[in-house]
gemmi code that builds the backbone of each chain (N, CA, C; Angstrom):
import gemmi

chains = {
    "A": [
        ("UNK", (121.369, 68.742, 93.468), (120.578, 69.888, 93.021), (121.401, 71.165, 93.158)),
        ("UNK", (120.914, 72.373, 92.367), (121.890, 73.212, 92.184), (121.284, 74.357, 93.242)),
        ("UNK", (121.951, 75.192, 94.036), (121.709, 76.248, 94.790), (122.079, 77.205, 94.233)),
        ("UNK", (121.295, 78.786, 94.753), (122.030, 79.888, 94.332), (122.032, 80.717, 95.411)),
        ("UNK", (122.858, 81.147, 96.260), (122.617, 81.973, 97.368), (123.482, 83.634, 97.202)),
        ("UNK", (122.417, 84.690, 97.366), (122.923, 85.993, 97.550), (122.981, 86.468, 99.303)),
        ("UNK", (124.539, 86.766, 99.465), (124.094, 87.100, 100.723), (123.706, 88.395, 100.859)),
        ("UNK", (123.214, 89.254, 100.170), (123.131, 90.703, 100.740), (121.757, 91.070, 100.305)),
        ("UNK", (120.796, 91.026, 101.607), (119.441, 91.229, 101.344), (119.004, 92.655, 100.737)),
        ("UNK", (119.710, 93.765, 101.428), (120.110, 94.821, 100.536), (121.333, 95.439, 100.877)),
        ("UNK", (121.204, 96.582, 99.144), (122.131, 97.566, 99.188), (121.709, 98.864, 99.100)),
        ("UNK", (122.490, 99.341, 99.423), (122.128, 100.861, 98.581), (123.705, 101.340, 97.630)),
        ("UNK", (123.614, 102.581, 97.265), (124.543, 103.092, 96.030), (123.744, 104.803, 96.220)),
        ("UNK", (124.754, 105.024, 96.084), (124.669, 107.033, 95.557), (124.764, 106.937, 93.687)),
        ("UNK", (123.852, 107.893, 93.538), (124.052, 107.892, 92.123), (125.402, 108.507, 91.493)),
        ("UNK", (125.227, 107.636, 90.419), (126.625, 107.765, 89.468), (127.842, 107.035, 90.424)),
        ("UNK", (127.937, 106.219, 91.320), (128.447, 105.465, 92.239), (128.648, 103.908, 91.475)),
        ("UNK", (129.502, 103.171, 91.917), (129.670, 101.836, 91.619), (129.575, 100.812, 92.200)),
        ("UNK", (128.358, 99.752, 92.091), (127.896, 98.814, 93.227), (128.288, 97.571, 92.642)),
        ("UNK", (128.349, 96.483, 93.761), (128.692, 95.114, 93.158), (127.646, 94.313, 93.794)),
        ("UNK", (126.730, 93.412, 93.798), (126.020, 93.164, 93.877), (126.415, 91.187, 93.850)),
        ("UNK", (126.280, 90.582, 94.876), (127.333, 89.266, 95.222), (126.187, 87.621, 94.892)),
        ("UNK", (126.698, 86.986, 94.381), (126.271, 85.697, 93.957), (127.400, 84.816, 94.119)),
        ("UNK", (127.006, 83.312, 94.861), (127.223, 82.327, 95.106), (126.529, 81.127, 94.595)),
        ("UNK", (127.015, 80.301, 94.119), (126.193, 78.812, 93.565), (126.794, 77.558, 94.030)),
        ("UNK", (126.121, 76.754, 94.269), (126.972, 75.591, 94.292), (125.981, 74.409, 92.967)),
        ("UNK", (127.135, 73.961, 92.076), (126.858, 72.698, 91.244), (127.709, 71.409, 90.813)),
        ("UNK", (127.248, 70.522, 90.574), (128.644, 69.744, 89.841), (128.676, 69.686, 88.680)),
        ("UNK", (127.878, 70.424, 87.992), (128.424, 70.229, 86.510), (129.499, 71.862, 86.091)),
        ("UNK", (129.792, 71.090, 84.853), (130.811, 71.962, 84.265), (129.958, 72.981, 83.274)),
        ("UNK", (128.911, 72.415, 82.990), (128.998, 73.992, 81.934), (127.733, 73.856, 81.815)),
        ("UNK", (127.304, 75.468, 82.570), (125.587, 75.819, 82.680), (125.761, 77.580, 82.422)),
        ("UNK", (124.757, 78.298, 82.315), (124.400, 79.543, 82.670), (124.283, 80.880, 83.624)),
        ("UNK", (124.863, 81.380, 83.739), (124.201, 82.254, 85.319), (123.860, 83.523, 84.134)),
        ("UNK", (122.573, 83.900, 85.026), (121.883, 85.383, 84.942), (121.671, 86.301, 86.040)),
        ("UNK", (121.804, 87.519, 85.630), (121.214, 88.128, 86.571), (120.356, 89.434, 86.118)),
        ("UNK", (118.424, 89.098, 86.805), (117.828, 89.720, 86.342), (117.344, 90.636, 87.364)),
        ("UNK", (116.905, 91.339, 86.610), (116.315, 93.254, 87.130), (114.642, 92.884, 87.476)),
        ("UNK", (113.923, 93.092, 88.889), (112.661, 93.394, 89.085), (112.450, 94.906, 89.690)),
        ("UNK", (111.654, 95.680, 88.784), (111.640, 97.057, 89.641), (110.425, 96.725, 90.016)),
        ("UNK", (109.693, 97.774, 90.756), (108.688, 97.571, 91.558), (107.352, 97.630, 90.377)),
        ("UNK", (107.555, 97.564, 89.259), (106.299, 96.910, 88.833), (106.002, 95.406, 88.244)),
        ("UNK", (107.225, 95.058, 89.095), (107.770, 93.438, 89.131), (107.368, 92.771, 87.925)),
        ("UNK", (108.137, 93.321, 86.646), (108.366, 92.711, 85.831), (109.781, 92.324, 85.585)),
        ("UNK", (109.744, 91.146, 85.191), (111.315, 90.275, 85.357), (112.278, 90.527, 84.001)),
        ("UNK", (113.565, 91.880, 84.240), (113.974, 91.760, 83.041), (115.370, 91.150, 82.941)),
        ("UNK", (115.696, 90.902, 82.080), (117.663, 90.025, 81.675), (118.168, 90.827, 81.829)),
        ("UNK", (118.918, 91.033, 82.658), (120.139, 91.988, 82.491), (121.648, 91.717, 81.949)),
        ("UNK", (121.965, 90.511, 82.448), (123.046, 89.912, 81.850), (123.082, 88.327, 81.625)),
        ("UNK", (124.198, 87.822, 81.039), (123.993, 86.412, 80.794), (125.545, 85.901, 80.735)),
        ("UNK", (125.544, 84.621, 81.699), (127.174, 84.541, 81.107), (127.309, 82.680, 81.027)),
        ("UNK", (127.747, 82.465, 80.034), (128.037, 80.966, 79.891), (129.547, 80.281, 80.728)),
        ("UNK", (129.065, 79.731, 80.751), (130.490, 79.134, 82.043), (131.837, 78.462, 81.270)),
        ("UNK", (131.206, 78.453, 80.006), (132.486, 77.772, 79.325), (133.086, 78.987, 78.964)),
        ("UNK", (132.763, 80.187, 79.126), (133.164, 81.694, 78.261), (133.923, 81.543, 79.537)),
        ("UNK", (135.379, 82.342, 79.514), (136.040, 82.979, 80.517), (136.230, 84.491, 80.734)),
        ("UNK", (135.744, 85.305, 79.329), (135.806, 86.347, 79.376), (134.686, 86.966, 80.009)),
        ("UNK", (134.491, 87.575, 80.864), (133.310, 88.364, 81.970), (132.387, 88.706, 80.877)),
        ("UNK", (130.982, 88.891, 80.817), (130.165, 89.342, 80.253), (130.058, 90.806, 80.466)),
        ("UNK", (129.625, 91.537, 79.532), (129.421, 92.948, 79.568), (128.284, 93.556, 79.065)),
        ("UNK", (127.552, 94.693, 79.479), (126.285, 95.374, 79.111), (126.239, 96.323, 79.215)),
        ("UNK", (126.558, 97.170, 78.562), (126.932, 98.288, 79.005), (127.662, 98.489, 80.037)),
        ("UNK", (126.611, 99.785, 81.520), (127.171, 99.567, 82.412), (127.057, 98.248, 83.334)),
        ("UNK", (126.621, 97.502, 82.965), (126.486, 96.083, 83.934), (127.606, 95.343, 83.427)),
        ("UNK", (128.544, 95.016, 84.153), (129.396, 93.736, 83.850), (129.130, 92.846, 85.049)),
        ("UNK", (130.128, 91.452, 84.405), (129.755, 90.560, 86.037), (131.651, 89.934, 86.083)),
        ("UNK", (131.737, 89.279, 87.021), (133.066, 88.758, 87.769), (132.788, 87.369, 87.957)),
        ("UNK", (132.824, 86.726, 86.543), (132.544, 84.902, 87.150), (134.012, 84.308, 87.401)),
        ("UNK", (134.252, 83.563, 88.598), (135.050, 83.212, 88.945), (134.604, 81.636, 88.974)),
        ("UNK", (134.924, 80.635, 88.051), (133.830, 79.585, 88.049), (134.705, 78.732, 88.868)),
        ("UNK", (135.725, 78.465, 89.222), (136.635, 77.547, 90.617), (135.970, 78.142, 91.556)),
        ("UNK", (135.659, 79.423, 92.225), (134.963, 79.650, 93.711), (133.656, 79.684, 93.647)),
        ("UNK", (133.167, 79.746, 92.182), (131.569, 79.243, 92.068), (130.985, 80.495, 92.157)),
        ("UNK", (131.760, 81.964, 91.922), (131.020, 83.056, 92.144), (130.297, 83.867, 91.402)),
        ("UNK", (129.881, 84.801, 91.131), (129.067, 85.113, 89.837), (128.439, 86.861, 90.059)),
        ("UNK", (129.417, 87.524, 90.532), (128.981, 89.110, 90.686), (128.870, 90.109, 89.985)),
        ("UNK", (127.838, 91.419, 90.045), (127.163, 91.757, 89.041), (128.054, 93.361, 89.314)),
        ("UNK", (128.141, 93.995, 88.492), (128.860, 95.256, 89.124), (127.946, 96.546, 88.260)),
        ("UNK", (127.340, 97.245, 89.438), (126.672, 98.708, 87.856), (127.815, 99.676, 87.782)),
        ("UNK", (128.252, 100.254, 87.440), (128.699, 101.354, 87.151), (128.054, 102.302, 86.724)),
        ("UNK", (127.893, 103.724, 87.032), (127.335, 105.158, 87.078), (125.896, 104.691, 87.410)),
        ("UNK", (125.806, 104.571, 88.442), (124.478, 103.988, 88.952), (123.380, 105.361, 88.503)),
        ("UNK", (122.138, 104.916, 88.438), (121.529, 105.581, 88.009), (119.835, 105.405, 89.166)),
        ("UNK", (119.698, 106.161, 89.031), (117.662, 105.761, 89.634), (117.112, 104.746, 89.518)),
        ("UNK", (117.235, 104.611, 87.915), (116.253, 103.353, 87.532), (116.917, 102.150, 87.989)),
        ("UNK", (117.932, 102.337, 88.171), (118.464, 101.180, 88.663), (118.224, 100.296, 89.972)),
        ("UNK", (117.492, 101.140, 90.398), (117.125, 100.538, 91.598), (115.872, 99.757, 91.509)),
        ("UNK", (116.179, 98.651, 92.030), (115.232, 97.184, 91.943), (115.754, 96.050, 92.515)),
        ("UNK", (114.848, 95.204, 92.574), (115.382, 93.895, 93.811), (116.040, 93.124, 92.089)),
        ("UNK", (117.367, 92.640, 92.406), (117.812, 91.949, 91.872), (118.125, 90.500, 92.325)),
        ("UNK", (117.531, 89.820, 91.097), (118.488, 87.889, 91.624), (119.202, 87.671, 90.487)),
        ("UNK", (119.912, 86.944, 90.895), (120.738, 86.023, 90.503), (120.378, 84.489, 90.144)),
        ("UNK", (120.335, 84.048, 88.988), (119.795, 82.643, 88.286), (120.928, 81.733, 87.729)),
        ("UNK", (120.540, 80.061, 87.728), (121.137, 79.334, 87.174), (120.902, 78.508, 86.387)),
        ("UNK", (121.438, 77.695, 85.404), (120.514, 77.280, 84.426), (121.278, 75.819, 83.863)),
        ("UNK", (121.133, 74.847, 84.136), (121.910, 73.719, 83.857), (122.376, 74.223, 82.085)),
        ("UNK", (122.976, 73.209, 81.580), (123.445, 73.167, 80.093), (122.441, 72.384, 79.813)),
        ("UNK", (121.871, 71.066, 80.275), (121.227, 70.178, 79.811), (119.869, 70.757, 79.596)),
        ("UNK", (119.330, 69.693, 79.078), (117.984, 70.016, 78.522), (116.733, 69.271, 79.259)),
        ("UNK", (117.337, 68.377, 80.263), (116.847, 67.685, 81.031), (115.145, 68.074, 81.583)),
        ("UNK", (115.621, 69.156, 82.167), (114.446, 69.641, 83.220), (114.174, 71.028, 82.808)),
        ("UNK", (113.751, 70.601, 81.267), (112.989, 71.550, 80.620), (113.720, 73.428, 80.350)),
        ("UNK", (114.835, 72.995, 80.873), (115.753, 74.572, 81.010), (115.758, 75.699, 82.431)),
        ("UNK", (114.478, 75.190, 83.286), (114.300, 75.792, 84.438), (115.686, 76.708, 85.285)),
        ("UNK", (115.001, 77.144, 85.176), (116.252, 78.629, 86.025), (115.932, 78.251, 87.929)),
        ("UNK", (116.778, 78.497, 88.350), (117.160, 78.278, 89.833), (117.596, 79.505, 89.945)),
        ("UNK", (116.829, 80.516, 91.265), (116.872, 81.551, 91.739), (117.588, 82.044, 93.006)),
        ("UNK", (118.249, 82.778, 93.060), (119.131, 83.459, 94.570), (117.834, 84.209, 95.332)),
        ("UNK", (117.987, 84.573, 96.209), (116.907, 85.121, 97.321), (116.710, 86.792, 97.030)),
        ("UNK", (117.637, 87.046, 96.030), (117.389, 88.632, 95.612), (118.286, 88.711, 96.514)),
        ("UNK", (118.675, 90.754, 95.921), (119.024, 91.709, 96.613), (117.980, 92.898, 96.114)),
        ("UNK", (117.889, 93.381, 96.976), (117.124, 94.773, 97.074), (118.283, 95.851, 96.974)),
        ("UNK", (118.574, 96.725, 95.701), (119.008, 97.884, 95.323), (118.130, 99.206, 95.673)),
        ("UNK", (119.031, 100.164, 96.296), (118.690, 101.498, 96.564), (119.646, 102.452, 95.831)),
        ("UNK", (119.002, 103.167, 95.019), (120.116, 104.356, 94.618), (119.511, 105.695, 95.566)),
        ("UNK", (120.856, 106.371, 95.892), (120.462, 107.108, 96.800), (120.897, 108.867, 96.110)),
        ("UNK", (119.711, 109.647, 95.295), (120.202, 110.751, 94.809), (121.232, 111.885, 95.220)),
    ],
    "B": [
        ("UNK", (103.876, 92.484, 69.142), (103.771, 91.589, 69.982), (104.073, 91.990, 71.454)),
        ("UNK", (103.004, 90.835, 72.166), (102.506, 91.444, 73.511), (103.173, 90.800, 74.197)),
        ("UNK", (103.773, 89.979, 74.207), (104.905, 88.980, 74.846), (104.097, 88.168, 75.892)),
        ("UNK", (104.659, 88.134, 76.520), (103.694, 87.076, 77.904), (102.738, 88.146, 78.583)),
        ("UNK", (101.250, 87.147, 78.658), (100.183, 88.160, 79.339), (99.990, 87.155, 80.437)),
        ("UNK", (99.624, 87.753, 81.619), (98.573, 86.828, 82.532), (97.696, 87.191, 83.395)),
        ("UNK", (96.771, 86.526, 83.568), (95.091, 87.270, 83.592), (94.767, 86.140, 84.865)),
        ("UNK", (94.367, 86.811, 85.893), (93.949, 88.297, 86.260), (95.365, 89.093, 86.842)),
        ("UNK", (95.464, 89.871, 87.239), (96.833, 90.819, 87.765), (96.627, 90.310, 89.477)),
        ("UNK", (95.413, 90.453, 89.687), (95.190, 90.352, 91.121), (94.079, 89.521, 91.341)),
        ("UNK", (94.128, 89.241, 92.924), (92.666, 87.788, 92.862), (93.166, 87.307, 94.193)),
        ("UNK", (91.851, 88.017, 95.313), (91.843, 87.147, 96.475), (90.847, 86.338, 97.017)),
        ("UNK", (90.836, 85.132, 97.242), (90.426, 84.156, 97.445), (90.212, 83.494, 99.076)),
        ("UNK", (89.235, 82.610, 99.497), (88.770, 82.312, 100.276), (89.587, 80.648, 100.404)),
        ("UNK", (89.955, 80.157, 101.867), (90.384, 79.240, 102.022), (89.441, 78.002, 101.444)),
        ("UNK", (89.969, 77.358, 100.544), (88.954, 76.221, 99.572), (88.667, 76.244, 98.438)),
        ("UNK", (88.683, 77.965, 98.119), (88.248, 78.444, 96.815), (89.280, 77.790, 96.269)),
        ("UNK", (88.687, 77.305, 94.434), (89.559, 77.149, 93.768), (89.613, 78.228, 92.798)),
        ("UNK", (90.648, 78.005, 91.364), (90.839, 79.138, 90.580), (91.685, 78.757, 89.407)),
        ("UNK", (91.921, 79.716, 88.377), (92.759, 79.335, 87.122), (93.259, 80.347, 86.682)),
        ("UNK", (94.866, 80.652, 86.617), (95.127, 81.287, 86.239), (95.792, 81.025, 84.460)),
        ("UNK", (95.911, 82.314, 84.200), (95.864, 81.755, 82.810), (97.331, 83.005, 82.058)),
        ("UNK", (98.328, 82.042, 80.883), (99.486, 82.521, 80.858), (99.312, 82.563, 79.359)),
        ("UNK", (99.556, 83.612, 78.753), (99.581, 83.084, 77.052), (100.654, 84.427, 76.587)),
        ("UNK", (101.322, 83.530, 75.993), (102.559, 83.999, 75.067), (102.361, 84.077, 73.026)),
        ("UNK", (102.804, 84.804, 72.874), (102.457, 85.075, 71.339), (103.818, 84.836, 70.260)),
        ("UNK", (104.882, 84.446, 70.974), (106.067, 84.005, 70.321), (106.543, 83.123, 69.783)),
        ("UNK", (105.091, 82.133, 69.779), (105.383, 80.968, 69.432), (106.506, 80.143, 70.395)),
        ("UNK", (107.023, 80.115, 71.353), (107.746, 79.349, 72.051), (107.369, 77.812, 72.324)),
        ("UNK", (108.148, 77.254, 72.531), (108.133, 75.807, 72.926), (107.807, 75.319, 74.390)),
        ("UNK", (108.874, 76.214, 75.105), (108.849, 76.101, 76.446), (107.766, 76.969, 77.522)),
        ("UNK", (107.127, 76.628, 78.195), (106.276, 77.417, 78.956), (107.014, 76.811, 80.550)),
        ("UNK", (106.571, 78.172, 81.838), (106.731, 77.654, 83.102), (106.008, 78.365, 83.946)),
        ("UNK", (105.828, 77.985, 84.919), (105.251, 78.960, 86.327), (105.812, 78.529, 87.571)),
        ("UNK", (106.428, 79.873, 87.848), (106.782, 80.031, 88.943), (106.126, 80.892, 90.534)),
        ("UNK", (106.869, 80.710, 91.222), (106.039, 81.552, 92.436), (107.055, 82.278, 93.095)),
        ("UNK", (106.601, 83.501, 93.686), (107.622, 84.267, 94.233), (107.435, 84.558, 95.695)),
        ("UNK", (108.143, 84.347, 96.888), (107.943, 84.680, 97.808), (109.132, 85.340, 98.482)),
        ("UNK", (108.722, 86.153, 99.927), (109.337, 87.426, 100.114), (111.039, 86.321, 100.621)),
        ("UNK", (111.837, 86.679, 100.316), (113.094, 86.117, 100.925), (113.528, 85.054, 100.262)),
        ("UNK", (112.357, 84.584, 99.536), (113.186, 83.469, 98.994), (113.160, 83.017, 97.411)),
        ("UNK", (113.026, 84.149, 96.843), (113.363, 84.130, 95.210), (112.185, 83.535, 94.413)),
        ("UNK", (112.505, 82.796, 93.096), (111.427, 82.324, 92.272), (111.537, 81.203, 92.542)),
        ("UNK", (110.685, 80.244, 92.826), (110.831, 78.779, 92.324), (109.657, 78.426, 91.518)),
        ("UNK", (110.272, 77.372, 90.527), (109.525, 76.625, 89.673), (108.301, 75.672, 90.158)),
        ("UNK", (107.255, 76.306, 89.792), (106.114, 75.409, 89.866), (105.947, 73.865, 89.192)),
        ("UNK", (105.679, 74.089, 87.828), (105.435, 73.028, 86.749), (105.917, 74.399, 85.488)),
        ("UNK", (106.366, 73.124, 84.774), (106.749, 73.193, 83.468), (106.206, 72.877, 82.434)),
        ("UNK", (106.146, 72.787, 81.187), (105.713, 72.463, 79.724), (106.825, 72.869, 78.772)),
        ("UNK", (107.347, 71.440, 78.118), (108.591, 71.546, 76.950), (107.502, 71.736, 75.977)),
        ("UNK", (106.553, 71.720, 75.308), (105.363, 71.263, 74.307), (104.299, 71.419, 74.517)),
        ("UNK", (103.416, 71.605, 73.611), (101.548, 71.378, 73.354), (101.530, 69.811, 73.731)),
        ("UNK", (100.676, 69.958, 74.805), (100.265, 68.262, 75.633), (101.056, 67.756, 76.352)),
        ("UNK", (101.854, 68.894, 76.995), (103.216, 68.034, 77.736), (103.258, 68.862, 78.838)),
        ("UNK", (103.041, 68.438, 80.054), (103.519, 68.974, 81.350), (104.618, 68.446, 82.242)),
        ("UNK", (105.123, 69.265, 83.720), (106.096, 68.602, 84.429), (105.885, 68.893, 85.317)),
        ("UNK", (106.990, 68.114, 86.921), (106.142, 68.838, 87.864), (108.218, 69.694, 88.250)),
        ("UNK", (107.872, 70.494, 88.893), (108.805, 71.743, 89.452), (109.311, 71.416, 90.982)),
        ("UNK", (110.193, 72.288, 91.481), (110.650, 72.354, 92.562), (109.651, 72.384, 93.724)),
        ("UNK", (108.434, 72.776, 93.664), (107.122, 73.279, 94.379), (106.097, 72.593, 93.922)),
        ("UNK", (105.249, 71.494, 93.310), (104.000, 71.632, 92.462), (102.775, 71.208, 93.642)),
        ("UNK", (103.000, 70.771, 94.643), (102.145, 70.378, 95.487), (101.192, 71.210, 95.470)),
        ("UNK", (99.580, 71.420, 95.351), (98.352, 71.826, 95.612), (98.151, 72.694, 94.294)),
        ("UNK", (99.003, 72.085, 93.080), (98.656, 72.805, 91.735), (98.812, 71.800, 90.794)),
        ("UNK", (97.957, 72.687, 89.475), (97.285, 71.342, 89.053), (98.064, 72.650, 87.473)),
        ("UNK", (98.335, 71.716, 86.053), (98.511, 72.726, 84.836), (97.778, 72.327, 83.343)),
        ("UNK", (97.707, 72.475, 82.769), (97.925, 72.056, 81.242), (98.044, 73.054, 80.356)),
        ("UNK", (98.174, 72.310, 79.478), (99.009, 73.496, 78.212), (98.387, 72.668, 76.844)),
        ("UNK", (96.967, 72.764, 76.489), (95.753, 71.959, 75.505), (96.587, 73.005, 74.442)),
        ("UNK", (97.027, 74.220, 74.353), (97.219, 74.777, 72.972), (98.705, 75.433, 73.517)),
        ("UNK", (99.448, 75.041, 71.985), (100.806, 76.154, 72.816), (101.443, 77.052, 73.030)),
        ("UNK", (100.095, 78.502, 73.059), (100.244, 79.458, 73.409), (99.657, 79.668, 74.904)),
        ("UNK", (99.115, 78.537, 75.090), (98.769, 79.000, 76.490), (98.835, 78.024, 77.557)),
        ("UNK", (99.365, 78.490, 78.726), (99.031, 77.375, 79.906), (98.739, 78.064, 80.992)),
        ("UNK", (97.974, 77.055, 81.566), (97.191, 77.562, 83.074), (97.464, 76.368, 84.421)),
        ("UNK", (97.622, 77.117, 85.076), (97.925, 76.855, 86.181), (96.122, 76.734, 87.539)),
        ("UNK", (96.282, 75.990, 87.850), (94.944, 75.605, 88.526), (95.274, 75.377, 89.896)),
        ("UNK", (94.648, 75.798, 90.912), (94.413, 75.464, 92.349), (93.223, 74.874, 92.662)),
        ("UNK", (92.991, 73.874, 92.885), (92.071, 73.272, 93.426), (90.921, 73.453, 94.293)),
        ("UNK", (91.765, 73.762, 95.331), (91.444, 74.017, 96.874), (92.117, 74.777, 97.498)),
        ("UNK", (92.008, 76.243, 97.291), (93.202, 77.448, 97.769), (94.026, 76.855, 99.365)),
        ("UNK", (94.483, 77.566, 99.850), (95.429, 77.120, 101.097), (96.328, 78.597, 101.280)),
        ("UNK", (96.079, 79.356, 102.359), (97.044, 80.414, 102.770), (98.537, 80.003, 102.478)),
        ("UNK", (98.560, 79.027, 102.329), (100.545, 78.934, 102.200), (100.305, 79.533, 100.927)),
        ("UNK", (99.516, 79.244, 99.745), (99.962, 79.569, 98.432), (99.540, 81.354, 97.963)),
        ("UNK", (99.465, 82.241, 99.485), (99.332, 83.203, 98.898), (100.856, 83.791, 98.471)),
        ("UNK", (101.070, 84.549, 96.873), (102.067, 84.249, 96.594), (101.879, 85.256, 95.207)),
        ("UNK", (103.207, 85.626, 95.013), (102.460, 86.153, 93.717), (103.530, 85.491, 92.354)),
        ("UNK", (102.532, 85.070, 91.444), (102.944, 84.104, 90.252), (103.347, 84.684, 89.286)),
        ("UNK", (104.450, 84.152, 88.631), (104.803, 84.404, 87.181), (104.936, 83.426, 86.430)),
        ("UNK", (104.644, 83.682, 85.203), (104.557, 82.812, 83.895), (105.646, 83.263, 82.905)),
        ("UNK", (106.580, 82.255, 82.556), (107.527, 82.356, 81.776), (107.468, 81.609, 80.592)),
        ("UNK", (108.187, 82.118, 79.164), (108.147, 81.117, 77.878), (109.682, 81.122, 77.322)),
        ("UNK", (110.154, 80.641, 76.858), (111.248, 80.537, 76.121), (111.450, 79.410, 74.820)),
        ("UNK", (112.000, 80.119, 73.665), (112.747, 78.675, 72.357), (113.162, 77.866, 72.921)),
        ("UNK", (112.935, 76.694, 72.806), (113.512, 75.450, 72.388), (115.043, 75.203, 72.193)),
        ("UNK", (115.463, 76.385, 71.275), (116.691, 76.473, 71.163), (117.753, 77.452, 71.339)),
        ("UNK", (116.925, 78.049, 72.145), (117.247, 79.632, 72.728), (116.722, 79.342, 74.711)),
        ("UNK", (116.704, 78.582, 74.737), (116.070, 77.892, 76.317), (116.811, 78.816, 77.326)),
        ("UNK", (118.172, 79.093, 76.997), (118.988, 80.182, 78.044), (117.985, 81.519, 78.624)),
        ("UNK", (117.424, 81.985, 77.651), (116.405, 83.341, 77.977), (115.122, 83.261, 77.836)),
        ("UNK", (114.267, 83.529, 78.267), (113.215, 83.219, 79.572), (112.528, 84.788, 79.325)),
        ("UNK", (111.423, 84.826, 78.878), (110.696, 86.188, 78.682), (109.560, 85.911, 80.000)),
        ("UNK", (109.598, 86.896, 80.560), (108.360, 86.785, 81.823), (107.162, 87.419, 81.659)),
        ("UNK", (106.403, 87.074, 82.028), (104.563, 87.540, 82.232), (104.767, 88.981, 83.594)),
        ("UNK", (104.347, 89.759, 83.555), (103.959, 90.548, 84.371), (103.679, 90.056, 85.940)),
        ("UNK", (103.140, 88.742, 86.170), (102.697, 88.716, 87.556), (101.503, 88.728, 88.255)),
        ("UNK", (101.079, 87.647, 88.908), (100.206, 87.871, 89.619), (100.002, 87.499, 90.799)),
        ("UNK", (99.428, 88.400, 91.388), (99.235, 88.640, 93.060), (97.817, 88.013, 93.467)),
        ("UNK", (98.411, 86.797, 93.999), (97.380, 85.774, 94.920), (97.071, 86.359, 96.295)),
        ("UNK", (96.323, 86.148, 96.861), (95.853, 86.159, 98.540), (94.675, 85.588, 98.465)),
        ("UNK", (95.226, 84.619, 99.340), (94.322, 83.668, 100.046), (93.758, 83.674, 101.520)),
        ("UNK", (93.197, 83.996, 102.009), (92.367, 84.490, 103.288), (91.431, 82.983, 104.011)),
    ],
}
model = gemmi.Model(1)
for chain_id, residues in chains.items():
    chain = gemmi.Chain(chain_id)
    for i, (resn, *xyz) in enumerate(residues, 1):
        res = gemmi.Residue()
        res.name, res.seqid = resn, gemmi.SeqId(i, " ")
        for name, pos in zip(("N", "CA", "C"), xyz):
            atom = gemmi.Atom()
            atom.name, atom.element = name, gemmi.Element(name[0])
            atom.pos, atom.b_iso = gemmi.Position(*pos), 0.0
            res.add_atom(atom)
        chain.add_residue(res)
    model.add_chain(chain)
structure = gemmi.Structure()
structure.add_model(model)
structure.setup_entities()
């Protein structure tokens, strides 16, 4: 079964500051999904990024990029010019390739983001 | 389009009480899910639905019950409430062939007493 562990229950960030925000997985397959989505406190769950494991080139979103390193299994989210809204408990998700088990996403424990004006 | 709704937002309940919550998506999707969220330890998957008449059970399904009779909507059922399951739920849908992204329901906040 696949794990996703964040170790950093929270952070904070000064605005217009640059945070990285840390994901760990462990799986044995070769080619699945990682996400990482945005809950602000009216805990609605949004996508922020998406990166396929067979891609080697980092995903980008504007200011959100991520750092998949798929040999150490890592998967980190970075904001750049942090902003207010940005602040929200973020996780980190995984998502087999297969179609097996319906597509179900596997969740990290969150991080809790603070931007600090 | 209203994307994923789920009704009620809030709803506290008495140890035994049962209940139904209810998830409906307007995107026509294939895939339906419910998950549960608790403090520290992320989302996990309740039960699933690939289809109209098709359920699964999730990482969690113990003391929940689902179906999905039409396939805009599925509900999630408790039987016999239980303080472990105070919790607050989300309902997710996604394509078939777009299964990577996952549109979420707003949320709802259980307590069980």
């Amino acid at each position: 079964a696949q794990t996703v562990t964040q170790s950093q229950p929270e952070m904070s960030v000064q605005e217009a500051e640059t945070v990285t925000l840390s994901c760990t997985y462990d799986t044995s397959e070769s080619d699945y999904y990682l996400f990482w989505y945005k809950q602000p406190p009216s805990r609605q769950m949004i996508l922020v990024i998406r990166q396929e494991a067979y891609k080697q080139q980092n995903a980008t979103e504007n200011r959100f990029s991520v750092n998949f390193q798929k040999a150490a299994k890592s998967f980190s989210l970075k904001i750049s010019d942090s902003q207010l809204g940005d602040a929200a408990m973020y996780f980190c998700a995984y998502r087999s390739w297969r179609e097996t088990s319906g597509s179900r996403l596997t969740f990290g424990e969150g991080t809790q983001l603070t931007v600090n004006p | 389009n209203a994307g994923v709704t789920q009704t009620p937002k809030f709803r506290v309940l008495k140890t035994g009480q049962s209940m139904t919550l209810l998830c409906a998506q307007d995107m026509n999707h294939e895939y339906m899910y419910w998950y549960r969220q608790d403090p520290g330890m992320g989302l996990r998957l309740i039960h699933y639905s690939v289809g109209e008449g098709t359920t699964a059970k999730g990482e969690v399904p113990d003391g929940y019950n689902v179906s999905r009779l039409k396939k805009q909507n599925f509900l999630l059922g408790l039987e016999s409430a239980a303080p472990s399951q105070t919790s607050v739920y989300f309902c997710a849908s996604s394509y078939l062939d777009r299964a990577y992204e996952q549109y979420f329901g707003p949320g709802t906040r259980l307590t069980v007493t």
